[in-house]
mmCIF file of the N, C-alpha and C atoms, coordinates in Angstrom:
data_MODEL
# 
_entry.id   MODEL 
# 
loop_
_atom_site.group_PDB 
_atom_site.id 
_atom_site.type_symbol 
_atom_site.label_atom_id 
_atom_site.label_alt_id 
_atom_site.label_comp_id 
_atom_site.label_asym_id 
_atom_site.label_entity_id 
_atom_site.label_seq_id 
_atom_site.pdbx_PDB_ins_code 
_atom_site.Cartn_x 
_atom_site.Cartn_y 
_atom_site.Cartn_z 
_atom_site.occupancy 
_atom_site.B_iso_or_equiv 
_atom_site.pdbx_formal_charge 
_atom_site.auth_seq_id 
_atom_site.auth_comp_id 
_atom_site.auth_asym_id 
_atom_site.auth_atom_id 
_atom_site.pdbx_PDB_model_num 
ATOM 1   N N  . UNK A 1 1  ? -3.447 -11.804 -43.442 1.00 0.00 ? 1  UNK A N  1 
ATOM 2   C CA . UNK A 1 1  ? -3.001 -12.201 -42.135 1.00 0.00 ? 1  UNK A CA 1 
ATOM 3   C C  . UNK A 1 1  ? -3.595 -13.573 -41.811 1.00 0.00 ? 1  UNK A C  1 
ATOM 4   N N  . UNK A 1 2  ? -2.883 -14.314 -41.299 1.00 0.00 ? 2  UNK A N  1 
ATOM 5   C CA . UNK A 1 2  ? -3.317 -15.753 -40.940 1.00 0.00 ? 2  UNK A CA 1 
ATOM 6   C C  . UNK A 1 2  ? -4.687 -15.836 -39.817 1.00 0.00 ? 2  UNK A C  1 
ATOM 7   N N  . UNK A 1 3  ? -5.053 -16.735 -39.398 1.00 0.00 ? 3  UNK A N  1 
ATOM 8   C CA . UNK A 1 3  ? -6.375 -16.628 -38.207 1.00 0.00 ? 3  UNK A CA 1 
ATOM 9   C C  . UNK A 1 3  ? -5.425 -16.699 -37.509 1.00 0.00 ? 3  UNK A C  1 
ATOM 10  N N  . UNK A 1 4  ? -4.462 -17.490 -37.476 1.00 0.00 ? 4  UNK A N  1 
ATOM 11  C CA . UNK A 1 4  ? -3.574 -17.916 -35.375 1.00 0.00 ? 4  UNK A CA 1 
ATOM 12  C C  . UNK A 1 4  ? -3.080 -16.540 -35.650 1.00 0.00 ? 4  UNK A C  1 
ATOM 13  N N  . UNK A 1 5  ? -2.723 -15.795 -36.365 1.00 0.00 ? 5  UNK A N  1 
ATOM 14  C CA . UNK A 1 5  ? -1.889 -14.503 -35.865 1.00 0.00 ? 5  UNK A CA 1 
ATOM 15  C C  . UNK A 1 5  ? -3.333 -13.299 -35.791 1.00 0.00 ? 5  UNK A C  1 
ATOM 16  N N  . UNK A 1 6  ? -4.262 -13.737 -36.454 1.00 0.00 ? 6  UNK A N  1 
ATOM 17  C CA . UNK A 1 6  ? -5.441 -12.652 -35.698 1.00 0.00 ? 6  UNK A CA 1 
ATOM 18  C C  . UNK A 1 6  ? -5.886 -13.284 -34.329 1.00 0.00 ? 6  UNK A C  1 
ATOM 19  N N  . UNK A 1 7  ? -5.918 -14.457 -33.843 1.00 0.00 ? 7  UNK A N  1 
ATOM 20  C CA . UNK A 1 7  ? -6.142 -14.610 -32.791 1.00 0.00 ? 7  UNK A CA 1 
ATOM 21  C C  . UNK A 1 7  ? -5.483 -14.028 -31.617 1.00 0.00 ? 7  UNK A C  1 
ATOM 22  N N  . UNK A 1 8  ? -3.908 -14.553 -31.670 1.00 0.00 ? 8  UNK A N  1 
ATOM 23  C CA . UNK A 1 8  ? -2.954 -13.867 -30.920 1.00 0.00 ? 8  UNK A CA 1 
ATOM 24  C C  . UNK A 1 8  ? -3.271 -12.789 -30.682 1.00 0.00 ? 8  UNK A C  1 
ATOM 25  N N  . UNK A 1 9  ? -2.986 -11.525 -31.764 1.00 0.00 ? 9  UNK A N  1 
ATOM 26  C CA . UNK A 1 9  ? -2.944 -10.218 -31.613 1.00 0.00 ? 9  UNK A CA 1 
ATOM 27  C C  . UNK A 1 9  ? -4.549 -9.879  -30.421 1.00 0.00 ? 9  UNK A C  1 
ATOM 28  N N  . UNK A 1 10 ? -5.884 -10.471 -31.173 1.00 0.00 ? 10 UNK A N  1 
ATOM 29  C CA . UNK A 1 10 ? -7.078 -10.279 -30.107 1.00 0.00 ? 10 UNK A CA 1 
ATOM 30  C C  . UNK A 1 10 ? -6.928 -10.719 -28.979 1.00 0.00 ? 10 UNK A C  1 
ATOM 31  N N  . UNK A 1 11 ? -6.450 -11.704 -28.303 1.00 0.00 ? 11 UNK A N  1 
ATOM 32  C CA . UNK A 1 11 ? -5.821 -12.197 -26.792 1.00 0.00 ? 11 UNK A CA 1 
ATOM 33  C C  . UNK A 1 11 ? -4.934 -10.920 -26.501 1.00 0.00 ? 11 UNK A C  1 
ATOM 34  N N  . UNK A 1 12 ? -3.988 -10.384 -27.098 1.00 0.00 ? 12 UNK A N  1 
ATOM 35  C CA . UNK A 1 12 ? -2.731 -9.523  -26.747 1.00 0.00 ? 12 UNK A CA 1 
ATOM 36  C C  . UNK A 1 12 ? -3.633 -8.030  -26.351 1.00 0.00 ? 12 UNK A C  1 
ATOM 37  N N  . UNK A 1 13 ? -4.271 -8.295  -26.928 1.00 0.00 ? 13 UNK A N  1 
ATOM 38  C CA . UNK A 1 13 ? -5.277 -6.744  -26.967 1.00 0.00 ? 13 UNK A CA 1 
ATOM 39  C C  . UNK A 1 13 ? -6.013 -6.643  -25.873 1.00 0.00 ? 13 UNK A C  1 
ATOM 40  N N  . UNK A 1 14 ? -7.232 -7.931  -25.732 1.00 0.00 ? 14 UNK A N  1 
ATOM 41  C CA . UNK A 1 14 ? -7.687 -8.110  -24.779 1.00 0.00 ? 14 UNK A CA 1 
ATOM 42  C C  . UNK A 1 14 ? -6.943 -8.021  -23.216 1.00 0.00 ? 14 UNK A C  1 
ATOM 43  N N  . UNK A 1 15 ? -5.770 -8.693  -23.624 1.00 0.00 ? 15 UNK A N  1 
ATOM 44  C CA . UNK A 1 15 ? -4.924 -8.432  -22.166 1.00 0.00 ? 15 UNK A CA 1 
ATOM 45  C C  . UNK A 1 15 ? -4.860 -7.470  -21.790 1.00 0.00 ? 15 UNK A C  1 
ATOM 46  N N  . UNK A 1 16 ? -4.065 -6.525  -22.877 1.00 0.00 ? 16 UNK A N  1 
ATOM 47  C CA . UNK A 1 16 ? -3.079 -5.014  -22.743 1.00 0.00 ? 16 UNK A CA 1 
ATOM 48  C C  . UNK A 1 16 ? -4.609 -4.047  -21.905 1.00 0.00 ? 16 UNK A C  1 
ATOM 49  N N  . UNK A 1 17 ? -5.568 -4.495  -22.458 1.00 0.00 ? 17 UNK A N  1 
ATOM 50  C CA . UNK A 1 17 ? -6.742 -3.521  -22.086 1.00 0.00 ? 17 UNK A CA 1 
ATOM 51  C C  . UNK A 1 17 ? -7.246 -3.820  -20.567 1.00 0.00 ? 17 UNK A C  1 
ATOM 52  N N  . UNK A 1 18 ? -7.422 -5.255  -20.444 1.00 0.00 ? 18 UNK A N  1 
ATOM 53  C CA . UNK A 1 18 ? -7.383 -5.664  -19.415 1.00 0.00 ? 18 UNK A CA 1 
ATOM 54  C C  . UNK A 1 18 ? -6.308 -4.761  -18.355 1.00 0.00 ? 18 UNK A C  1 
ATOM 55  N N  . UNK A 1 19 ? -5.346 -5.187  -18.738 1.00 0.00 ? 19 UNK A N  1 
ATOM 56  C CA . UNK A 1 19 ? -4.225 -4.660  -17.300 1.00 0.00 ? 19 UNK A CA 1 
ATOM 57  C C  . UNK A 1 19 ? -4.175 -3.052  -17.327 1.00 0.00 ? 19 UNK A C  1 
ATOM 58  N N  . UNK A 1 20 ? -4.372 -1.930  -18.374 1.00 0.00 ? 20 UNK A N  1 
ATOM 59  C CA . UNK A 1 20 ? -4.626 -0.849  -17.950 1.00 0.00 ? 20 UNK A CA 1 
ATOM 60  C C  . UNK A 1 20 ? -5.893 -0.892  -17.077 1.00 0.00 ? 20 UNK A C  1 
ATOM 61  N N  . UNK A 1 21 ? -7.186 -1.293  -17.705 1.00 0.00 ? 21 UNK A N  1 
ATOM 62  C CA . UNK A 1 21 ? -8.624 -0.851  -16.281 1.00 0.00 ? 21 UNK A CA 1 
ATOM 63  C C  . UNK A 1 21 ? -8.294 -1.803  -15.191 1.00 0.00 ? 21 UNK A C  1 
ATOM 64  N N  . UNK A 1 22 ? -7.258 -2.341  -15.223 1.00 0.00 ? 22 UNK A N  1 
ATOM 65  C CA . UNK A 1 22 ? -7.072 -3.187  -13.340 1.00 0.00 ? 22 UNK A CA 1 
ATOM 66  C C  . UNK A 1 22 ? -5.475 -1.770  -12.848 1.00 0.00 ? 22 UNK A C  1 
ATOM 67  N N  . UNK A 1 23 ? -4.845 -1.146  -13.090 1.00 0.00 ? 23 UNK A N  1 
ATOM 68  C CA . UNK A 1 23 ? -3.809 -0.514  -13.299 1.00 0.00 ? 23 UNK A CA 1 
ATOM 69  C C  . UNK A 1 23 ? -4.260 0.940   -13.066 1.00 0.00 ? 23 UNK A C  1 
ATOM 70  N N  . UNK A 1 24 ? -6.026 1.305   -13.917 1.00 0.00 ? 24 UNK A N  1 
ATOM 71  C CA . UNK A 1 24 ? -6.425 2.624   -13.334 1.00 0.00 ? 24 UNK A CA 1 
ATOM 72  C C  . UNK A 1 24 ? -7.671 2.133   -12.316 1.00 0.00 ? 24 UNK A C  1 
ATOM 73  N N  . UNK A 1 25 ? -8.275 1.151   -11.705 1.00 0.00 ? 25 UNK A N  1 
ATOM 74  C CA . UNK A 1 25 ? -8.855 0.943   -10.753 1.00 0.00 ? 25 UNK A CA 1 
ATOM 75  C C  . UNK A 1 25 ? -8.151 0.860   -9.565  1.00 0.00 ? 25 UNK A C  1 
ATOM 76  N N  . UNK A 1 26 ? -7.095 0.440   -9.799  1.00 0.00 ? 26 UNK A N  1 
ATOM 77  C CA . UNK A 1 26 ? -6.011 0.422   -8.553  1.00 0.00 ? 26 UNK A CA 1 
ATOM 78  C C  . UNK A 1 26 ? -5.740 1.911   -8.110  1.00 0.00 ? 26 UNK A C  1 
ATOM 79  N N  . UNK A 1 27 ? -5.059 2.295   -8.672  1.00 0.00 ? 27 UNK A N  1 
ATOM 80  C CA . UNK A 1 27 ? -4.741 3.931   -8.589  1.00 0.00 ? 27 UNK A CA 1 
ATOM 81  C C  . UNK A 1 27 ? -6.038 4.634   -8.553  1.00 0.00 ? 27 UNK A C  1 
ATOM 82  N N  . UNK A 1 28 ? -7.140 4.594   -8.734  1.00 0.00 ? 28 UNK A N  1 
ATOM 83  C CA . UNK A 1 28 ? -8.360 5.131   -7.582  1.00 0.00 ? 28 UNK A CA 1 
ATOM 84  C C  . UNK A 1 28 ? -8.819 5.242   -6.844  1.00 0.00 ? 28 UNK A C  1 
ATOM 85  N N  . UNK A 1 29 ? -8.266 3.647   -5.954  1.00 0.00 ? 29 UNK A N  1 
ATOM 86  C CA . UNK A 1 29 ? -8.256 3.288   -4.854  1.00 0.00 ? 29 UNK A CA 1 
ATOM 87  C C  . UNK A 1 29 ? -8.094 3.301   -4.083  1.00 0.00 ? 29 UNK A C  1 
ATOM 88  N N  . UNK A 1 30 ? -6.536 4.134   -4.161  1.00 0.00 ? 30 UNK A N  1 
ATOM 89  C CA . UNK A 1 30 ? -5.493 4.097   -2.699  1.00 0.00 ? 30 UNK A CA 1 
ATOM 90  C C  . UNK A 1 30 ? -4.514 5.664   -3.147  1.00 0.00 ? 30 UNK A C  1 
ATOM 91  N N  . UNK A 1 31 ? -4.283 6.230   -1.976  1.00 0.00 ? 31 UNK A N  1 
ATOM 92  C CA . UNK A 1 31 ? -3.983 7.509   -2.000  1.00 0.00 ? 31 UNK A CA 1 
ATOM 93  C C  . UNK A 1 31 ? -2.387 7.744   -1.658  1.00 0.00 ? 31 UNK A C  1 
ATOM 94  N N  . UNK A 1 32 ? -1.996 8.805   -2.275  1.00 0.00 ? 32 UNK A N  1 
ATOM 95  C CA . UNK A 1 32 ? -0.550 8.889   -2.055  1.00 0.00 ? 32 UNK A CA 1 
ATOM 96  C C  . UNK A 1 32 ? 0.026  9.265   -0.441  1.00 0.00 ? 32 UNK A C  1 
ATOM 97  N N  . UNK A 1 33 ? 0.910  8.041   -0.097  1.00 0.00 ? 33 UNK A N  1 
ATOM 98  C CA . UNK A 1 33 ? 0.745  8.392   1.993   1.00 0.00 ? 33 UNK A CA 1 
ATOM 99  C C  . UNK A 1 33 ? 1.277  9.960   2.172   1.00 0.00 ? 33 UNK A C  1 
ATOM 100 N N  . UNK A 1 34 ? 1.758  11.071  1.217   1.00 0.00 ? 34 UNK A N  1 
ATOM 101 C CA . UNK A 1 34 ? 2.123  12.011  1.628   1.00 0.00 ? 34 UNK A CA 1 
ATOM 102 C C  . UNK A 1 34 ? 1.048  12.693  1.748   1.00 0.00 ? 34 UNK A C  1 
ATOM 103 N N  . UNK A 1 35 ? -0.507 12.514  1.217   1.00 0.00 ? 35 UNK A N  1 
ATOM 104 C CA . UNK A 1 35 ? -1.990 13.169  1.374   1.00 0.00 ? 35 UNK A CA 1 
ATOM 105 C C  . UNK A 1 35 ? -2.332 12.598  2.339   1.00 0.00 ? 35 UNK A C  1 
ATOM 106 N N  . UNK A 1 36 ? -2.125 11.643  3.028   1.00 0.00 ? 36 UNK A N  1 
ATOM 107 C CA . UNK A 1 36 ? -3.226 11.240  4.362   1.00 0.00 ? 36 UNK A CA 1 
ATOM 108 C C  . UNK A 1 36 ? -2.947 12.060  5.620   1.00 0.00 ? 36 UNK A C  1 
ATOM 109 N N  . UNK A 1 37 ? -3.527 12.450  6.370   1.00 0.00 ? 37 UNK A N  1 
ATOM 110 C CA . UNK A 1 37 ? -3.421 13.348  7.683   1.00 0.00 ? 37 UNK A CA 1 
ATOM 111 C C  . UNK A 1 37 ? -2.671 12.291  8.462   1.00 0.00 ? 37 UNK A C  1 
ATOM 112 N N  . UNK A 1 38 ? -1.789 13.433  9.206   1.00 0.00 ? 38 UNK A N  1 
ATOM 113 C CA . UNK A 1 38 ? -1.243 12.562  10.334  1.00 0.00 ? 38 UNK A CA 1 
ATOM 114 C C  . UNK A 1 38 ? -1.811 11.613  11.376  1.00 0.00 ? 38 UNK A C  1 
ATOM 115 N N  . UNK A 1 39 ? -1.310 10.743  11.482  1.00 0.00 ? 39 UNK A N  1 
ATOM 116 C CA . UNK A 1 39 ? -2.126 9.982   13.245  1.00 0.00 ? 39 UNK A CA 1 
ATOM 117 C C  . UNK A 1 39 ? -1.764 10.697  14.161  1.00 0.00 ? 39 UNK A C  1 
ATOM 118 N N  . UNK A 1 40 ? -2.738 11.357  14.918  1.00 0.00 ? 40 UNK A N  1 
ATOM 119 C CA . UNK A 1 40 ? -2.412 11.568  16.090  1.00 0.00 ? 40 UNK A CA 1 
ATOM 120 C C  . UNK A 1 40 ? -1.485 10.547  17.360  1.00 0.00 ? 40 UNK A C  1 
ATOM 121 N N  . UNK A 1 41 ? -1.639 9.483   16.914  1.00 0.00 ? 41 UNK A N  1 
ATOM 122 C CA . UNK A 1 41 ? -1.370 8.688   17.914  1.00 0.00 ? 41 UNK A CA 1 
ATOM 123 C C  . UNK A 1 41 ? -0.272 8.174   17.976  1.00 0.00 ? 41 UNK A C  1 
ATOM 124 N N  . UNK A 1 42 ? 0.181  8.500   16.268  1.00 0.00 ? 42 UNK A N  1 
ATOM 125 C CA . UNK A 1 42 ? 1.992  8.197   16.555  1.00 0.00 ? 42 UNK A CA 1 
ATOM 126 C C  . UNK A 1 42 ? 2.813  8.983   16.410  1.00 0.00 ? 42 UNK A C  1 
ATOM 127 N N  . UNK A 1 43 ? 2.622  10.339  17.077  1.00 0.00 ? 43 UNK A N  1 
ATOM 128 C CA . UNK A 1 43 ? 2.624  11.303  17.407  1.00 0.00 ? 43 UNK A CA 1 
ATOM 129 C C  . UNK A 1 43 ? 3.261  11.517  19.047  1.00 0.00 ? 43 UNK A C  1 
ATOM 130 N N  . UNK A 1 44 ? 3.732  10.570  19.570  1.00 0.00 ? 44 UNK A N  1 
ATOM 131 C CA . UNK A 1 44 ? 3.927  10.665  20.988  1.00 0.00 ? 44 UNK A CA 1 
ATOM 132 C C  . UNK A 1 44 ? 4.848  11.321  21.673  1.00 0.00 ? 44 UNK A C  1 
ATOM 133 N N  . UNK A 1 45 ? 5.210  12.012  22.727  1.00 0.00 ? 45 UNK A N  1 
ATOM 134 C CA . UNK A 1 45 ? 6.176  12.600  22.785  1.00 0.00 ? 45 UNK A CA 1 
ATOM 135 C C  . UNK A 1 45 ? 7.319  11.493  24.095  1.00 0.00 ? 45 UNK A C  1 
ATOM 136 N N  . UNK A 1 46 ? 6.103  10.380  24.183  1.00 0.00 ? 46 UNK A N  1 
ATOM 137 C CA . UNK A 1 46 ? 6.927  9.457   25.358  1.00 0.00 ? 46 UNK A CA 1 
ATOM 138 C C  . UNK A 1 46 ? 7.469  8.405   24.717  1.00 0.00 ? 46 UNK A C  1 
ATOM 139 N N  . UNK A 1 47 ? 8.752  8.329   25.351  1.00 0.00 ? 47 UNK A N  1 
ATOM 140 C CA . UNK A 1 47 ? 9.726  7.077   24.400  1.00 0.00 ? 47 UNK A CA 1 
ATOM 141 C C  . UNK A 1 47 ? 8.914  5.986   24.584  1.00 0.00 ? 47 UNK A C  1 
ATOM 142 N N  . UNK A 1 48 ? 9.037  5.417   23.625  1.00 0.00 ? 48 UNK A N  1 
ATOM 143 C CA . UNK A 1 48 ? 8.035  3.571   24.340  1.00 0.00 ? 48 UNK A CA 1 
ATOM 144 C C  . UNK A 1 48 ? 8.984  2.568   24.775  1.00 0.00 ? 48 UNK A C  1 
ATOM 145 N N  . UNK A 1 49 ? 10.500 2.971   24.484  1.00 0.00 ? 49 UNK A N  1 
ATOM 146 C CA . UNK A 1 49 ? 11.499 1.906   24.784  1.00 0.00 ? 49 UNK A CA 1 
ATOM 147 C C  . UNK A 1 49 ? 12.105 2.483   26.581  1.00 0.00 ? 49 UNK A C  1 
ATOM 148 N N  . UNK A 1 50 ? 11.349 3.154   26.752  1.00 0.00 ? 50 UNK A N  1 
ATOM 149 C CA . UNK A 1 50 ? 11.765 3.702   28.343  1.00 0.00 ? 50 UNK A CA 1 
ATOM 150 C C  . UNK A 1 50 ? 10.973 2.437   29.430  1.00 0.00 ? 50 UNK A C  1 
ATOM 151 N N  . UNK A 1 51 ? 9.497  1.932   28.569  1.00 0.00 ? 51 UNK A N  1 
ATOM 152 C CA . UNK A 1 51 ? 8.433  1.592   29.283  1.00 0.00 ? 51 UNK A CA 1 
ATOM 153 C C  . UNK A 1 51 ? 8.649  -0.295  28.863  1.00 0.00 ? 51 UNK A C  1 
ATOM 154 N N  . UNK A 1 52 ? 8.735  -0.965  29.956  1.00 0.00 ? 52 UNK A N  1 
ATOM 155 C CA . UNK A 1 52 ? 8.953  -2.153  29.829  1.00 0.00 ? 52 UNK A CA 1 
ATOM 156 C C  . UNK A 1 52 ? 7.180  -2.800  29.579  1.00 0.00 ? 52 UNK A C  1 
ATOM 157 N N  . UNK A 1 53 ? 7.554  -4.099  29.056  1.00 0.00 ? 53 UNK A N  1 
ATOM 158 C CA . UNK A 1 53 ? 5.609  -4.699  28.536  1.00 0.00 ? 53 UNK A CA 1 
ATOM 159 C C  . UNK A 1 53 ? 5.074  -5.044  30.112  1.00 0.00 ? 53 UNK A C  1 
ATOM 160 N N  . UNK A 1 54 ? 5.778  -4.884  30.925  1.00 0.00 ? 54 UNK A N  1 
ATOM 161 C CA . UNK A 1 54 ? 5.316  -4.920  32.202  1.00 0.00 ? 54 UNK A CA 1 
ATOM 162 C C  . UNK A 1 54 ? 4.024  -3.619  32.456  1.00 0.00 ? 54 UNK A C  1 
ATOM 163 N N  . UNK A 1 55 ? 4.986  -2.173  31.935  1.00 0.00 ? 55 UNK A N  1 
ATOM 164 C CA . UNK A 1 55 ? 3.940  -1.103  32.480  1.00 0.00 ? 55 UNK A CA 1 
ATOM 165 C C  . UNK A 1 55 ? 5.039  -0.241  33.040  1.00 0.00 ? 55 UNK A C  1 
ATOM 166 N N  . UNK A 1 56 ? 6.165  -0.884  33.493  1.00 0.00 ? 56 UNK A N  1 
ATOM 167 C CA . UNK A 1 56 ? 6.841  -0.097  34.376  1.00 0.00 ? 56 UNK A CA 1 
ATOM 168 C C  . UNK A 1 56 ? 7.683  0.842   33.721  1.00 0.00 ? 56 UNK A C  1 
ATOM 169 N N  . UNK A 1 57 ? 8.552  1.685   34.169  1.00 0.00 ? 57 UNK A N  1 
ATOM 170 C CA . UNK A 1 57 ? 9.287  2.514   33.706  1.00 0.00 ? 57 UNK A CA 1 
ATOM 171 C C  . UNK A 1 57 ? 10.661 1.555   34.312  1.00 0.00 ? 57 UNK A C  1 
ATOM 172 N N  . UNK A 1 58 ? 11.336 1.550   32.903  1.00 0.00 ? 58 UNK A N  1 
ATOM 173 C CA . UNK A 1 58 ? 12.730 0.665   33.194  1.00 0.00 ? 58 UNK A CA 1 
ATOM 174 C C  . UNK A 1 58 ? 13.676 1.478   33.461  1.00 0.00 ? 58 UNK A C  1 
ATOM 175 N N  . UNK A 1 59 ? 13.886 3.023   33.038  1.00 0.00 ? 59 UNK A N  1 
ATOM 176 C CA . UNK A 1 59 ? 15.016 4.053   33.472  1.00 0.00 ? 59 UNK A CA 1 
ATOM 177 C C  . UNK A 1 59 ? 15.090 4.193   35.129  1.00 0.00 ? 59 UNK A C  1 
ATOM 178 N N  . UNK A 1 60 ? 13.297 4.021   35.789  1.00 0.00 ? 60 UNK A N  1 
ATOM 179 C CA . UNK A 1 60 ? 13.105 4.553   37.033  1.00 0.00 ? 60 UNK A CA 1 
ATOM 180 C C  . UNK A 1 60 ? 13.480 3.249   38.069  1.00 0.00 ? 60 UNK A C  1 
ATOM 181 N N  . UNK A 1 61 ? 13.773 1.849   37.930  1.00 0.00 ? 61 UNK A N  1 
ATOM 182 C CA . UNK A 1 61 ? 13.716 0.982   38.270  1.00 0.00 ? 61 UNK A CA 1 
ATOM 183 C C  . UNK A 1 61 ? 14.299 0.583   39.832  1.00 0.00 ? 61 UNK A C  1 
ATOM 184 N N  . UNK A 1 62 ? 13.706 0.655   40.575  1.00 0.00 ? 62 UNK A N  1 
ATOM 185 C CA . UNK A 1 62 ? 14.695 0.234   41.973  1.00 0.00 ? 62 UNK A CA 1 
ATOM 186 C C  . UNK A 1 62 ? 15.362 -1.011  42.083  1.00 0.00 ? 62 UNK A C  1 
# 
């Protein structure tokens, strides 16, 4: 085998190994959103498009 084609292949290797332990550090990291507990907080039972950025209630409006 030539050196430039043993070099290559050791770069190619080095990579491939590289991007699996960045590929399983990632995926240790962060959890599937169907396991995280609900927010309570977006959870509301009051429309927010009823309530103008004023405060007021826009359905109730005189």
């Amino acid at each position: 085998m030539k050196k430039s084609k043993k070099i290559f292949l050791t770069i190619a290797l080095t990579f491939f190994i590289l991007i699996l332990y960045l590929a399983y550090d990632i995926s240790t990291r962060t959890t599937f959103p169907g396991q995280r507990p609900v927010d309570k907080e977006l959870n509301t039972s009051k429309d927010s498009l009823a309530v103008d950025s004023v405060g007021r209630d826009s359905i109730h409006q005189e």
